[in-house]
N, C-alpha and C positions, 0 to 999 in steps of 0.2 A: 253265541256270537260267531260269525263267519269270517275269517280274515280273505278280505278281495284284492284286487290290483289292479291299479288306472293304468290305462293304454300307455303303452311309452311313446314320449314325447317326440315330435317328428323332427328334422333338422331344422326347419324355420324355427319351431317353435323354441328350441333349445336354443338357438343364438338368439334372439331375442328374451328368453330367461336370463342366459347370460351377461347379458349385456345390463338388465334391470339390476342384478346382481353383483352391477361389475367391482364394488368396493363393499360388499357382503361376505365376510369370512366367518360369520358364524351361521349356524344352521345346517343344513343337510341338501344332497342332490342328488338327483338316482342316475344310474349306468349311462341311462338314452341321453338326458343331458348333457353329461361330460364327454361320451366320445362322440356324437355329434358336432359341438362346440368344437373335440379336440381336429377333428375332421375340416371343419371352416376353415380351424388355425391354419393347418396343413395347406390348405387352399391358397390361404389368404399370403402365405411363406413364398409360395409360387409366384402368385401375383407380385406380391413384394420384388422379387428379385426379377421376376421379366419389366417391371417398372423402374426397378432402378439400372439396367441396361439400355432400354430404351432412351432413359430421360439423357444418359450421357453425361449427367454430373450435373445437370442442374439443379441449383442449391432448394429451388422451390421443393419440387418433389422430392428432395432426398429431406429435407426437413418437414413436409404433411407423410410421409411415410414412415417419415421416425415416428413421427407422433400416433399413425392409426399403429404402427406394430406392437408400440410400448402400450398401449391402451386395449390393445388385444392379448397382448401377454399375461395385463395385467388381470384380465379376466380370465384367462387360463389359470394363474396363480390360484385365482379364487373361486373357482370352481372343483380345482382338483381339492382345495383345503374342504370343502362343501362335502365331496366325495368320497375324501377318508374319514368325516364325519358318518356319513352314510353310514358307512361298516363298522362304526366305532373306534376308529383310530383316533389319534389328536397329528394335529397339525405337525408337530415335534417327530412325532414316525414319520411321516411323509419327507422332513426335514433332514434326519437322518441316515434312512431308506438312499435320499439323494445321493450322500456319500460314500457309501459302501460300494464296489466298483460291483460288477457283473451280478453277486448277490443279491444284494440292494436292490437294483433294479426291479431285476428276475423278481424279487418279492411286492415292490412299487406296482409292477404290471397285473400279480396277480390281485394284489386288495384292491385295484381298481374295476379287474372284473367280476369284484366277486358280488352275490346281489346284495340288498339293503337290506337293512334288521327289519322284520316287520314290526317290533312295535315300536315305542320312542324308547330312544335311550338317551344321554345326554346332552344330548349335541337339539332336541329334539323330536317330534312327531317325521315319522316315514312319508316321504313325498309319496313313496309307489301305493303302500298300503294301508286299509282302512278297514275298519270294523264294522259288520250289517248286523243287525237284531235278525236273527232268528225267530220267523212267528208258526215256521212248520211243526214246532211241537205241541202247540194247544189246537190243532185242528182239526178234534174231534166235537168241539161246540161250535155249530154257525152262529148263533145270538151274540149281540155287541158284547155282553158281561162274559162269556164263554171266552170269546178272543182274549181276554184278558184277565184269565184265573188268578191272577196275583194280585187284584184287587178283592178287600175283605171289607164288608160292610161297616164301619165305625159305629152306627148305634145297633145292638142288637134286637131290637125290632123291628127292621128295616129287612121287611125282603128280600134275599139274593135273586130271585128271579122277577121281582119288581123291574120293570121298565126303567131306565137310568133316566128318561124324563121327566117322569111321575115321579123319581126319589126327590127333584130339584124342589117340586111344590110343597112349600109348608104353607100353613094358615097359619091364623091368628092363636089357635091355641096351645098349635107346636112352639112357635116363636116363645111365649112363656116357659116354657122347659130347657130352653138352650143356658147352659151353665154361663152367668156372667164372669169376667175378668179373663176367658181366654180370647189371647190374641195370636 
């Protein structure tokens, strides 16, 4: 088996995972995700505050931007919880982590960049990484049964180098030989 890695995910694609995600606190999310997203946020924090200078205190806009900030935040929440999954932390470190002054942090910042378990671990199978079957070690047989030496003939008078279409045809007088009551 060959452990691989899918392409990280671009900034559109990450805020719209996020967003799917956005009341999803279990599972897992890799790096590209979460600083992408956390990237939007950033953006979106900008916007925020040039919209509520502009608007002057209108109650409109100050009440639909309460609402997209808190619903962005709130995906923020739930992805950074996704993302200490990732590395195998629980929610409760991330939790923690928050309070610890300058420490905490410092440590917050670094499991956030650190990469993803490749295999599963609690939380979960690895968004980034995925397992490939290896077939470069039997490719010394080009023949169909060659490619696939781990198959072992069931009856033994059944030719290994039999054509695997030819094993399929029974007649009528093999069919009497098949042991009845297995299912």
């Amino acid at each position: 088996m060959i452990i691989k890695a899918k392409p990280p995910l671009t900034f559109k694609e990450a805020v719209i995972e996020c967003f799917k995600k956005i009341i999803k606190f279990s599972g897992r999310s890799r790096r590209s995700e979460y600083w992408n997203y956390f990237l939007f946020f950033l953006i979106y924090i900008i916007v925020f505050h040039i919209m509520m200078y502009w608007s002057k205190g209108n109650a409109n806009v100050i009440i639909i931007q309460s609402f997209l900030l808190t619903f962005t935040f709130i995906a923020l929440i739930s992805v950074s919880i996704r993302r200490f999954h990732d590395v195998g932390k629980s929610e409760i470190q991330l939790i923690v982590l928050g309070f610890i002054p300058i420490i905490g942090q410092i440590n917050f910042i670094k499991i956030l960049l650190q990469d993803s378990e490749k295999k599963r671990n609690k939380y979960g199978y690895s968004p980034k990484y995925y397992e490939v079957f290896d077939n470069s070690v039997n490719n010394n047989n080009n023949d169909q049964l060659g490619q696939m030496n781990m198959l072992q003939p069931i009856d033994p008078q059944i030719d290994p180098n039999m054509n695997p279409s030819e094993m399929m045809q029974i007649n009528d007088a093999q069919m009497g030989q098949i042991p009845q009551g297995i299912s």
